[in-house]
C-alpha positions as CSV (number, residue, x, y, z in Angstrom):
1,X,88.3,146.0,61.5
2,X,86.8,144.1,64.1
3,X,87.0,144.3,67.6
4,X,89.4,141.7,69.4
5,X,87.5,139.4,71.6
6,X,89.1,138.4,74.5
7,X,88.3,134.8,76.5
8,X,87.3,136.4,79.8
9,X,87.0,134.5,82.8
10,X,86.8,131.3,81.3
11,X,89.2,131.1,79.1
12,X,91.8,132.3,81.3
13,X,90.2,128.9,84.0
14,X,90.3,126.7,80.9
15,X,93.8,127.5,80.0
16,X,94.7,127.0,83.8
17,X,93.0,123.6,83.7
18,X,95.3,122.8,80.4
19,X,98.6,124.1,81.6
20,X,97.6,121.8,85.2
21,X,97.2,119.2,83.2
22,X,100.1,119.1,80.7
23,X,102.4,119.8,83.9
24,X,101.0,116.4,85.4
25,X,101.9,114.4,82.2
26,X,105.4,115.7,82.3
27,X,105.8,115.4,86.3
28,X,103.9,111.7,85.7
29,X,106.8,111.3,83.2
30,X,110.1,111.9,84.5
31,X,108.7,110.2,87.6
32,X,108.4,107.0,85.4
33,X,111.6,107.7,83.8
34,X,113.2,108.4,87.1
35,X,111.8,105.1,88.7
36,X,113.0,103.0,85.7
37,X,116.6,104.3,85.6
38,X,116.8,104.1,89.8
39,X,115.3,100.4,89.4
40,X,118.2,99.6,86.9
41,X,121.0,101.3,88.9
42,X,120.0,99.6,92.1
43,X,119.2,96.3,90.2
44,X,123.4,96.6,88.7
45,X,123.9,97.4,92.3
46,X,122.9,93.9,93.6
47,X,124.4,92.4,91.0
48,X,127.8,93.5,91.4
49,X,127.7,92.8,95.2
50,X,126.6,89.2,95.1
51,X,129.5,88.9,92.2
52,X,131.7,90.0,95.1
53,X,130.1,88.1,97.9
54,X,130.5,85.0,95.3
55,X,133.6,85.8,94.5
56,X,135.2,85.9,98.2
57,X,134.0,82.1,98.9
């Protein structure tokens, strides 16, 4: 049988620089994801309150 290999030094970097990586695409992510749903909240937000504001007159 042969001997395992193991990556060493720059494996263990390169598989850093991928886990970095794939962390920023999900943070990137739910950021966009977050954005969106606040921008629809606060968008119904306005909405309703003119509807009020126009209501009252």
């Amino acid at each position: 049988m042969a001997e395992p290999r193991h990556a060493g030094r720059s494996g263990g970097l390169l598989f850093l620089a991928v886990l970095l990586f794939v962390t920023y695409l999900v943070v990137t992510a739910v950021a966009g994801l977050a954005r969106f749903l606040l921008g629809g909240a606060s968008l119904i937000v306005v909405v309703v309150l003119a509807l009020n504001v126009l209501r009252r007159r």
